[in-house]
KENUFI-141831 format. One line per field, with one value per residue (C-alpha): residue number from 1; x, y, z. Coordinates in steps of 0.2 Angstrom, whole numbers, plus 5000, padded with zeros to 4 digits. Layout:
<rs>
k <- (NUM; ...)
east <- (X; ...)
north <- (Y; ...)
up <- (Z; ...)
</rs>
This chain:
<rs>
k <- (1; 2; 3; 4; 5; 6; 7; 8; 9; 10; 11; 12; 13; 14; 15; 16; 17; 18; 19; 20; 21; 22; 23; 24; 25; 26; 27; 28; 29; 30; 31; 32; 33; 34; 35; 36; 37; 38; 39; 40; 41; 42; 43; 44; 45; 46; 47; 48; 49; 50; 51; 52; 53; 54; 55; 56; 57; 58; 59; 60; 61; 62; 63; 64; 65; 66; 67; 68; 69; 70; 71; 72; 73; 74; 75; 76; 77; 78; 79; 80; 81; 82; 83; 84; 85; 86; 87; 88; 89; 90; 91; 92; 93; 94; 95; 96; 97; 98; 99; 100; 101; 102; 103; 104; 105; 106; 107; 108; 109; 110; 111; 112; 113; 114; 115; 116; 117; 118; 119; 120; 121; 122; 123; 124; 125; 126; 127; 128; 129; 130; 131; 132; 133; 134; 135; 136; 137; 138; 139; 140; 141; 142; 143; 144; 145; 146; 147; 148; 149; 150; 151; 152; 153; 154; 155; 156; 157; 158; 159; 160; 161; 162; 163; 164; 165; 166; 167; 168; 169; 170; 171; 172; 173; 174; 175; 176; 177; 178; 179; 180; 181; 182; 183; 184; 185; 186; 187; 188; 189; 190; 191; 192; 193; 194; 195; 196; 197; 198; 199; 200; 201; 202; 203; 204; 205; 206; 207; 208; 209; 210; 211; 212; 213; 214; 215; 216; 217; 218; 219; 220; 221; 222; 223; 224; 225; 226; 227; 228; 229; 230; 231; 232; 233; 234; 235; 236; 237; 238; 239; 240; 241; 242; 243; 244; 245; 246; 247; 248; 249; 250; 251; 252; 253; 254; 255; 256; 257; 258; 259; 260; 261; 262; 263; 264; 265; 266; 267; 268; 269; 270; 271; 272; 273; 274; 275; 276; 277; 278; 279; 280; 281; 282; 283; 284; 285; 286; 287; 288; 289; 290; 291; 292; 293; 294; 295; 296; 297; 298; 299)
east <- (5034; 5017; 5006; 4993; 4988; 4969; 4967; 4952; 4949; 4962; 4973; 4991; 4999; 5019; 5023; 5042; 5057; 5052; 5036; 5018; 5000; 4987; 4972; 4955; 4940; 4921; 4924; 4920; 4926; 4923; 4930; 4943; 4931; 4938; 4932; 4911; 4907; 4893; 4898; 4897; 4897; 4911; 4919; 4934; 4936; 4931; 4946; 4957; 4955; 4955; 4973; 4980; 4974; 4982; 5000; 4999; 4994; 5010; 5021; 5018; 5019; 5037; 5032; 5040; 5028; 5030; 5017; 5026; 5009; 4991; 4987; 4967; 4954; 4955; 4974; 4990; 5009; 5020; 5037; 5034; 5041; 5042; 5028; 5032; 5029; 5025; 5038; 5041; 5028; 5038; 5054; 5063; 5060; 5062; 5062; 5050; 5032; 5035; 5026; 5013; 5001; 5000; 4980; 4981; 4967; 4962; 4944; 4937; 4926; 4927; 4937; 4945; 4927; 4925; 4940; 4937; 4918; 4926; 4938; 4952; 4960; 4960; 4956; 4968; 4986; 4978; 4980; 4962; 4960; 4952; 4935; 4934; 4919; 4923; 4910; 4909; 4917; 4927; 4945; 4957; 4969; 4984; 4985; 4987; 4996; 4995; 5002; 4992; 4998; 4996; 4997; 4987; 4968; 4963; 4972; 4979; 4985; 5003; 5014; 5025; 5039; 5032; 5029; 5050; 5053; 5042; 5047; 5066; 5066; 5080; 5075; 5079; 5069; 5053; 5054; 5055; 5040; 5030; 5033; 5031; 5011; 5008; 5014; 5002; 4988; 4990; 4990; 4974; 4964; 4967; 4960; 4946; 4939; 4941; 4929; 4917; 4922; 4931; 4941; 4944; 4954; 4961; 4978; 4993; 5004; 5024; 5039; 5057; 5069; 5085; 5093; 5085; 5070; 5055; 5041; 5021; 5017; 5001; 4986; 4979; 4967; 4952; 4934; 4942; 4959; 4950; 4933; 4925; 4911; 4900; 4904; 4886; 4877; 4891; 4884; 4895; 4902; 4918; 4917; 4909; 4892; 4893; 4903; 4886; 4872; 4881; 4883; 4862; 4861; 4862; 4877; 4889; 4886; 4889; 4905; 4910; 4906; 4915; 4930; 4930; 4929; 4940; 4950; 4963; 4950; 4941; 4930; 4919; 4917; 4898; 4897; 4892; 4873; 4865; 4864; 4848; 4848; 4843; 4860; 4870; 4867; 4867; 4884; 4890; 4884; 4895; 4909; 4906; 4904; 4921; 4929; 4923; 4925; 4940; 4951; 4939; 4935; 4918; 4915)
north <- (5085; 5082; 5075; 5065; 5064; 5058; 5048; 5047; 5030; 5032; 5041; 5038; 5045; 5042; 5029; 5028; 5035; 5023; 5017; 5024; 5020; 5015; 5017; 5012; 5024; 5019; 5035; 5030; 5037; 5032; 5039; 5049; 5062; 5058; 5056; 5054; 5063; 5052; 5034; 5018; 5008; 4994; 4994; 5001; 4985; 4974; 4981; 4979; 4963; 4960; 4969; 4961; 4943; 4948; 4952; 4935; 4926; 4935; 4932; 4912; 4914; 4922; 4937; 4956; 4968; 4984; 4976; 4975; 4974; 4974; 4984; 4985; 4981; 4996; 4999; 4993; 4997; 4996; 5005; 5022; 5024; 5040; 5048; 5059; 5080; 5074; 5074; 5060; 5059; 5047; 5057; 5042; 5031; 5012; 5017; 5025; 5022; 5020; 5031; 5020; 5008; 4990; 4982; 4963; 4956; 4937; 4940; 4952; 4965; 4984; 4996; 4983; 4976; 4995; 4998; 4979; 4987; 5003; 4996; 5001; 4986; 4972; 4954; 4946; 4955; 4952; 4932; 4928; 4919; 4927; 4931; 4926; 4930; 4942; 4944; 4950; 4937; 4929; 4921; 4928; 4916; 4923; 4934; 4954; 4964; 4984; 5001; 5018; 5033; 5034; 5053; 5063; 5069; 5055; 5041; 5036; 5020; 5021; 5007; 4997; 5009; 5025; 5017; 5009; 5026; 5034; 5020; 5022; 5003; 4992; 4978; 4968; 4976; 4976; 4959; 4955; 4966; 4956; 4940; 4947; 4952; 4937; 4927; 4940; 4937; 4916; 4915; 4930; 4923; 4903; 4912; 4919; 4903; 4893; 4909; 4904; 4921; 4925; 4940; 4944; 4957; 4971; 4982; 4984; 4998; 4993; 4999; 5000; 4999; 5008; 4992; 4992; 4977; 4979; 4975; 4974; 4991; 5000; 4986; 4974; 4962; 4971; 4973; 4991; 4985; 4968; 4966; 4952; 4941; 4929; 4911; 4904; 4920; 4933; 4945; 4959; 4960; 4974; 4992; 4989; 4988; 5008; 5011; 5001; 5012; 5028; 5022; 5023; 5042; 5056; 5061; 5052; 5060; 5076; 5071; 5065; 5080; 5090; 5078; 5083; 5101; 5104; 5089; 5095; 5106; 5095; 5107; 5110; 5091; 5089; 5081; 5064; 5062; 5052; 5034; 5027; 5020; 5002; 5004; 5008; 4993; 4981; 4987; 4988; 4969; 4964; 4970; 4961; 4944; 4944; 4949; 4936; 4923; 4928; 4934; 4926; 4943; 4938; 4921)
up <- (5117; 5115; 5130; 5117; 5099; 5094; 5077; 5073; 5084; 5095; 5107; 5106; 5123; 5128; 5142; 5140; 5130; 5112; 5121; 5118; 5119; 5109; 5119; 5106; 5108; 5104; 5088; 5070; 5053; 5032; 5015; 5026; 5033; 5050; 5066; 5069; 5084; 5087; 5096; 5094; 5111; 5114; 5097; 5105; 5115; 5100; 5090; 5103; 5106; 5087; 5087; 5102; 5093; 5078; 5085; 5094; 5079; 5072; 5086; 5085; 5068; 5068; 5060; 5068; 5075; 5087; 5098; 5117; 5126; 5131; 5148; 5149; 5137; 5126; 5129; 5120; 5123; 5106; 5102; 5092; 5075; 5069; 5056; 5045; 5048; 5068; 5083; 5095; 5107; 5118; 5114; 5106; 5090; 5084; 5068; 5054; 5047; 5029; 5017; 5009; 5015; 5008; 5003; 5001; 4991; 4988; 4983; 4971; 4982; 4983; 4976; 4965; 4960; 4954; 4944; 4938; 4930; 4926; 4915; 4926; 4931; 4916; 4924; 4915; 4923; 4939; 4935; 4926; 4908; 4895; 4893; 4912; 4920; 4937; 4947; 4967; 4976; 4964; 4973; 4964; 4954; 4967; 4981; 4975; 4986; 4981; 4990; 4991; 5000; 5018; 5025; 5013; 5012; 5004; 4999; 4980; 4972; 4970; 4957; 4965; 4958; 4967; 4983; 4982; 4979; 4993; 5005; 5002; 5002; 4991; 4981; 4995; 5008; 4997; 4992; 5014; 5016; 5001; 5011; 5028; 5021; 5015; 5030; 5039; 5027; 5028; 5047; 5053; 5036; 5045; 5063; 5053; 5045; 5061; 5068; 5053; 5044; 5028; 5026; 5007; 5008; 5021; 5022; 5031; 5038; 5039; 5049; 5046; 5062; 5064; 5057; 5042; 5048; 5039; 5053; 5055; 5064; 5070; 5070; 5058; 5054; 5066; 5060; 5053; 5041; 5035; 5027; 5036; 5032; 5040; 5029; 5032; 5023; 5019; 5028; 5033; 5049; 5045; 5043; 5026; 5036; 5039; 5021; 5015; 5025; 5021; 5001; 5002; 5008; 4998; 5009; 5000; 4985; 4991; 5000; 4982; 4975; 4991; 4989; 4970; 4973; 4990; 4987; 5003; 5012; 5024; 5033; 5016; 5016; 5023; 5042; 5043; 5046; 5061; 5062; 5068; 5087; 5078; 5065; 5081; 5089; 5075; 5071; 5089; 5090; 5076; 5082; 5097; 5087; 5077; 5095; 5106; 5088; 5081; 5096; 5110; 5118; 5129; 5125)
</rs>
């Protein structure tokens, strides 16, 4: 059994048979190159407190999560579900990770922006009149809920009928997960916009327990799964702000090309640069602000 296993902004160590540790670290990663080994001071704690805020907000709300609880500022306790290809760390499971991950949409921004200007995603199956003018930021006529793979290099959009069929789930099952995301989206969006943010968009992860329950696992609604912005001035105040700064360096480029050429060979992917001392701290003060606004971490 193994004694840890590092993510690339965590640690997950056993406590119990079915229990484990999630212990958040000041690490940082983009476009699934994976850890940065340069740090970024007490955005650990801000996610934490972000998580621990969003499995309460879930709790009130009736909503099932693997969230047991929180044990110091950077530390949570949740029950372990297995992973696929990995053993049990804690030596027994709850019940399984399912294969896909779920993005939730209610603005246009992005990703779906892109495929949107690329002519990849037609405006009018995602609810819009035609001859509609979408634009960055447009609310989307309803809430869009799509799947992408979860445990490969880099992730893929699936259809709704490949992710049933990699998630193993019956009709039933994925019509209980659809509601379950959007009572998750509805009750952490209301937290947000009494924070004065608004969260367009962000992504889920869902287990299934021996019993067949679909719940909420791993973490959501931190400055990491949801894009957040400031409602006064839409500034950004999510992991978009490094996704931006690294879009304007030539780096990112050349990870597309590495990505293109190595596609499952991280090590020819290029390292990520330096960020400036000054970009360090504007990001590390952002983190801070959603924390001690959204979940009331430091106020």
């Amino acid at each position: 059994m193994e004694n840890s296993r590092l993510g690339s902004t965590r640690i997950m160590t056993p406590v119990e048979p079915g229990v484990i540790a999630l212990q958040y670290t000041d690490s940082w990663s983009a476009f699934d190159r994976g850890s940065s080994p340069q740090t970024i001071p007490g955005i650990g704690a801000a996610r934490c407190a972000c998580a621990v805020k969003s499995f309460r907000l879930a709790a009130e709300a009736g909503l099932p999560t693997h969230f047991l609880e929180q044990v110091d500022p950077v530390t949570v306790h949740v029950q372990e579900f297995s992973v696929p290809s990995r053993k049990s760390l804690s030596g027994e499971v709850q019940g399984r990770v399912l294969d896909a991950e779920w993005l939730w949409r209610a603005y246009v921004y992005g990703s779906l922006l892109e495929r949107i200007q690329k002519g990849k995603a037609d405006p009018v199956s995602l609810g819009f009149a035609p001859g509609a003018v979408v634009t960055e930021g447009t609310k989307l006529p309803h809430l869009i809920q799509e799947c992408t793979t979860k445990f490969e290099p880099t992730d893929r959009h699936l259809t709704d009928a490949e992710a049933r069929e990699r998630t193993g789930l019956t009709e039933t099952q994925w019509e209980a997960a659809r509601q379950l995301l959007i009572g998750a989206v509805e009750v952490i969006g209301k937290q947000y916009e009494r924070a004065g943010f608004i969260s367009p968009d962000g992504k889920f992860e869902l287990g299934q327990t021996a019993g067949g329950k679909v719940i909420l696992v791993d973490v959501f609604g931190t400055p990491d799964e949801n894009r957040i912005l400031e409602k006064a001035t839409g500034d950004v105040y999510s992991k978009d702000i490094l996704r931006n700064y690294l879009k304007t360096l030539p780096w990112k480029d050349e990870l597309d090309r590495a990505k293109a050429a190595y596609p499952s060979n991280k090590s020819k992917w290029p390292e990520y640069p330096t960020l400036p001392a000054d970009f360090i701290d504007l990001v590390a003060r952002r983190y801070a602000e959603v924390a001690k606004r959204y979940a009331g971490s430091g106020a």
